[in-house]
C-alpha positions as CSV (number, residue, x, y, z in Angstrom):
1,X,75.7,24.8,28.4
2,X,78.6,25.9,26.3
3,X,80.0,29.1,26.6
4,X,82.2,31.7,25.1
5,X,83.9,34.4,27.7
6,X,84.5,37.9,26.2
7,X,86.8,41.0,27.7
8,X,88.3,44.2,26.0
9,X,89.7,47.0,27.1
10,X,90.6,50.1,25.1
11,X,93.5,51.9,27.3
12,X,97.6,51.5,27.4
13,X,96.2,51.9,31.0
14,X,94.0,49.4,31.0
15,X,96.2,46.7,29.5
16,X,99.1,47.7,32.2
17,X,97.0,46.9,35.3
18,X,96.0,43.9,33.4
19,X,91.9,44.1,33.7
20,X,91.4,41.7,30.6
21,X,93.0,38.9,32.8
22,X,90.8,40.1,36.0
23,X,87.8,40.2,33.8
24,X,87.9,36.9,32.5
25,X,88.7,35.5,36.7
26,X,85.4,36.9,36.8
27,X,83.7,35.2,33.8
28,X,85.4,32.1,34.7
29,X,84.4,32.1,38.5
30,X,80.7,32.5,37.1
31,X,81.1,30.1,34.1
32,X,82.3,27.8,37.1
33,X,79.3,28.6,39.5
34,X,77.0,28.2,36.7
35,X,77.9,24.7,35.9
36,X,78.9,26.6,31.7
37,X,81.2,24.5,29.9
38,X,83.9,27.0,28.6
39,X,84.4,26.7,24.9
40,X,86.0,30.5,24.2
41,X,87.8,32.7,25.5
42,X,88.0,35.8,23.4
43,X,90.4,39.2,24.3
44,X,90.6,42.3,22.4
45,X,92.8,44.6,23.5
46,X,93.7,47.7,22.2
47,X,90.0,48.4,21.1
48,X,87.3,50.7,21.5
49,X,83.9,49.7,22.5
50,X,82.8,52.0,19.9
51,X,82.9,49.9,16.9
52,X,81.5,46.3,16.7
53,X,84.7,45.4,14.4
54,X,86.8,43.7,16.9
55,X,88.6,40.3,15.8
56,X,87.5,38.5,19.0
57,X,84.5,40.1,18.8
58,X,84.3,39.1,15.5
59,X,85.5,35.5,16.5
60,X,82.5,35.1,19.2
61,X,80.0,36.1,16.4
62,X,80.8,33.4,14.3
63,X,81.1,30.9,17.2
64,X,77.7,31.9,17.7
65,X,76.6,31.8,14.2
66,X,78.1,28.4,14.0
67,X,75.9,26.8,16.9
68,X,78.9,26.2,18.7
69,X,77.7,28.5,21.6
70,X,74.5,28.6,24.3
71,X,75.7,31.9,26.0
72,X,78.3,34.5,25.4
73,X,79.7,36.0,29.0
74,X,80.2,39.8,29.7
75,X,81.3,41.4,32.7
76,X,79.2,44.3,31.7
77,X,77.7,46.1,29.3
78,X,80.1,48.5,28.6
79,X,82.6,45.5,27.8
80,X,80.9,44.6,25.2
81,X,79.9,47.9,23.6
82,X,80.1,51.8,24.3
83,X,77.6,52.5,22.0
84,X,73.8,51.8,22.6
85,X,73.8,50.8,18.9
86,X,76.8,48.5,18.7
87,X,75.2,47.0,22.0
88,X,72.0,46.1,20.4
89,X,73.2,45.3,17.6
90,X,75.6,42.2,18.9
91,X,72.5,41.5,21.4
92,X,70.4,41.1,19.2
93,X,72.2,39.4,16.6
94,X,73.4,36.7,19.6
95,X,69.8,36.0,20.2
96,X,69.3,35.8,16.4
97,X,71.8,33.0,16.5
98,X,70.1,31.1,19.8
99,X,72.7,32.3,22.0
100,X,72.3,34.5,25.5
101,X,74.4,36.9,26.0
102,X,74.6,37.1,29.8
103,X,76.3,40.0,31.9
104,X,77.4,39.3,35.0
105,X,77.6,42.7,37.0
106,X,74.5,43.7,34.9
107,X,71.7,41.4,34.1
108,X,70.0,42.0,31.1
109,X,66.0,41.7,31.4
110,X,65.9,39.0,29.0
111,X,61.5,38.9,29.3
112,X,59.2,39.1,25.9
């Protein structure tokens, strides 16, 4: 399966003790364990979890669009989005595009 990794984080703080780079060990170590094939790895720093207008957010959304993705990897929920909306809304709209988003601290109940 071909995968795209995603991390963010919104803090000055956040960026100094370097959490993007431990978050995507974490994706990777599970990309790894899963047997993924790691297309993408996508970073935005700087940004709040607020708004789905993020340019690697943006980026993974057309990789996913494109059909160049099977799952999109999150260390969490709140990584992706810290909005209920926003998180639907990329959810949703990954699944739309036959990808799974898969979070790996939080498993989503993906079940009809």
């Amino acid at each position: 399966m071909r995968a795209a990794l995603y991390a963010r984080v919104s803090s000055e703080r956040q960026e100094r003790e370097e959490t993007a780079q431990s978050q995507l060990a974490s994706l990777r170590r599970h990309a790894d364990a899963k047997g993924y094939q790691v297309v993408a790895e996508c970073v935005d720093e700087g940004f709040s979890g607020t708004t789905a207008v993020r340019p690697q957010l943006d980026r993974l959304r057309e990789l996913a669009r494109s059909g160049a993705l099977d799952v999109a990897l999150f260390n969490a929920a709140d990584r992706l989005a810290r909005s209920q909306v926003v998180l639907m809304v990329v959810v949703e709209e990954l699944r739309q595009a036959g990808v799974r988003p898969e979070f790996v601290n939080l498993p989503l109940d993906d079940s009809p």
